[in-house]
Every structure is written in C-alpha cells, then in structure tokens.
C-alpha positions as CSV (number, residue, x, y, z in Angstrom):
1,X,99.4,103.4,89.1
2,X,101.4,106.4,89.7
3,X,104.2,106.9,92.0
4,X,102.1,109.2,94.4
5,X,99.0,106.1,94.3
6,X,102.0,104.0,95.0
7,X,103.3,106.2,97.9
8,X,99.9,106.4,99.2
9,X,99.1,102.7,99.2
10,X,102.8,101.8,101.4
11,X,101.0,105.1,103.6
12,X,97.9,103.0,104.1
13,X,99.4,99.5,104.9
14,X,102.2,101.3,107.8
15,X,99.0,102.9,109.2
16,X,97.5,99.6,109.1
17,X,100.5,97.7,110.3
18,X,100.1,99.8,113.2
19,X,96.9,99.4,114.1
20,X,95.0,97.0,116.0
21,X,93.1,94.7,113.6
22,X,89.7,95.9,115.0
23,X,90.9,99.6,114.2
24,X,90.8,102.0,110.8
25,X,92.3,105.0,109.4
26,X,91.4,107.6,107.3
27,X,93.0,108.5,104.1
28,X,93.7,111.7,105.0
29,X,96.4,110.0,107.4
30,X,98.0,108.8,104.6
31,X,97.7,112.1,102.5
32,X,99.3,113.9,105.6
33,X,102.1,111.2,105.8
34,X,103.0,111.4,101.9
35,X,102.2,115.5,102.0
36,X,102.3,117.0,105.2
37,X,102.2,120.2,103.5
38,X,99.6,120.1,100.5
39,X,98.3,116.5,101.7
40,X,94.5,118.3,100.6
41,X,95.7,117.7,97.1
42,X,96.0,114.3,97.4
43,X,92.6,113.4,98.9
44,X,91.5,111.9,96.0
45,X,94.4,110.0,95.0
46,X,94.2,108.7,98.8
47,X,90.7,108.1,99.0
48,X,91.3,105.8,95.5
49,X,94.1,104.3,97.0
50,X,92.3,103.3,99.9
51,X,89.5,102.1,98.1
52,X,92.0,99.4,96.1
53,X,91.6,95.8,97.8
54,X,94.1,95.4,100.5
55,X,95.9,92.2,101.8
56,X,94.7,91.4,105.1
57,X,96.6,92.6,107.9
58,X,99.9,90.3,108.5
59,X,100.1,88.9,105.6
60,X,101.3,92.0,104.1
C-alpha cells in the first residue's frame, strides 16, 4: 500500500473514531481530510481504502 492508501485508511479510522457506532462516513470525508484541495483525485484510492476490512470500532 502506498503512502496516500495509508493516509487515507488513518483518515477513515479518526472519522470512525468519531462517530457513533450506529453511524458511517463517506470516503470523500477522508479524501477531503488527506486533500482538501484535489481530494477528487483521490476518490478512488479512498473508496479502495475504505473498501479494505476494518477493525471494529474500539479496538482500533
């Protein structure tokens, strides 16, 4: 994986982390975070990162 996959994936768990447990985000929250500026160029990196298994919430 790839620095920005890897950027994107500690994205997606701090917008999970935030987040009530019954609640979701969107990858192009995490895009924005890493890239506010050309976050559009990351979409599919994000939506591959967020597609990746993820630990569940609190045991991260």
């Amino acid at each position: 994986m790839d620095d920005v996959g890897a950027r994107l994936e500690r994205a997606i768990d701090e917008l999970l982390d935030r987040r009530s447990a019954d609640s979701s985000i969107c990858p192009s929250e995490a895009a924005r975070a890493v890239d506010p500026q050309g976050w559009r160029d990351l979409m599919p990196d994000a939506r591959a990162a967020a597609g990746r298994p993820r630990p569940p919430v609190g045991s991260r």
